[in-house]
matplotlib code that plots the C-alpha trace (Angstrom):
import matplotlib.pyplot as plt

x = [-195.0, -191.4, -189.0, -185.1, -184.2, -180.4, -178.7, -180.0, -182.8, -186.3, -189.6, -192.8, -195.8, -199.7, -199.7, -202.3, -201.8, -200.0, -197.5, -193.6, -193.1, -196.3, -194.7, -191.4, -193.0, -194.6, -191.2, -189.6, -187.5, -186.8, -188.2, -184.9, -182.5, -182.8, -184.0, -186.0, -186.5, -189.5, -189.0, -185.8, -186.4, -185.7, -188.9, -190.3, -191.0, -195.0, -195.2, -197.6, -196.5, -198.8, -198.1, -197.5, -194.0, -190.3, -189.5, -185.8, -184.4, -181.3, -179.7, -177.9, -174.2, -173.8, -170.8, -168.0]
y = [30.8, 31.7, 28.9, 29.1, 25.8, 24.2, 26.1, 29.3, 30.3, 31.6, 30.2, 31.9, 29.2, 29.8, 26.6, 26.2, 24.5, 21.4, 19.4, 20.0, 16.0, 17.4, 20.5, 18.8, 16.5, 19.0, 21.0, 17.3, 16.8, 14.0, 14.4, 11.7, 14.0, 17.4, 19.0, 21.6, 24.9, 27.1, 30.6, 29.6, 26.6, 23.0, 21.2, 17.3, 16.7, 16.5, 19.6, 21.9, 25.1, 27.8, 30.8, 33.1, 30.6, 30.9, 27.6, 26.6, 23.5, 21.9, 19.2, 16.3, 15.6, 11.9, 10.3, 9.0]
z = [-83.7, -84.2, -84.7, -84.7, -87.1, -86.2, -89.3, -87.1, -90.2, -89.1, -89.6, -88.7, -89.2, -87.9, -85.6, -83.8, -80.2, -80.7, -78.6, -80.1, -81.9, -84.2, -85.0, -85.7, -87.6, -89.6, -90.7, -91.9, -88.4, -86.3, -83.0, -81.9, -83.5, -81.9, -78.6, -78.5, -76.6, -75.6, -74.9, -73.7, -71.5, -72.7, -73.1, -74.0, -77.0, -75.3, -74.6, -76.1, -77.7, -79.7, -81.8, -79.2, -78.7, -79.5, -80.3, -81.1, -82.7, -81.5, -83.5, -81.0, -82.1, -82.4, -82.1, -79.8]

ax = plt.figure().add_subplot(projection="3d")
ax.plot(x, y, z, "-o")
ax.set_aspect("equal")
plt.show()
């Protein structure tokens, strides 16, 4: 799978079919701090993904 981190770098990982919050996990993320794309389509954080998937990582501004 290829995923687009928030500084705009690119990981390819081998992950196997796995919801999104495990694959966030698994790169050190906060599944409450970012949203998340799949193939260009905002998805839950539920959803599964495998490594045919563009997945990219939005961080959340915070503030007011």
């Amino acid at each position: 799978m290829r995923i687009v981190l928030p500084d705009q770098s690119i990981r390819v990982v081998e992950h196997g079919p796995c919801p999104v919050e495990e694959v966030l996990v698994s790169l050190g993320i906060n599944p409450l701090e970012v949203i998340v794309s799949r193939d260009g389509i905002l998805v839950p954080e539920g959803t599964p993904v495998s490594t045919d998937d563009e997945i990219r990582i939005i961080r959340i501004a915070h503030g007011g």
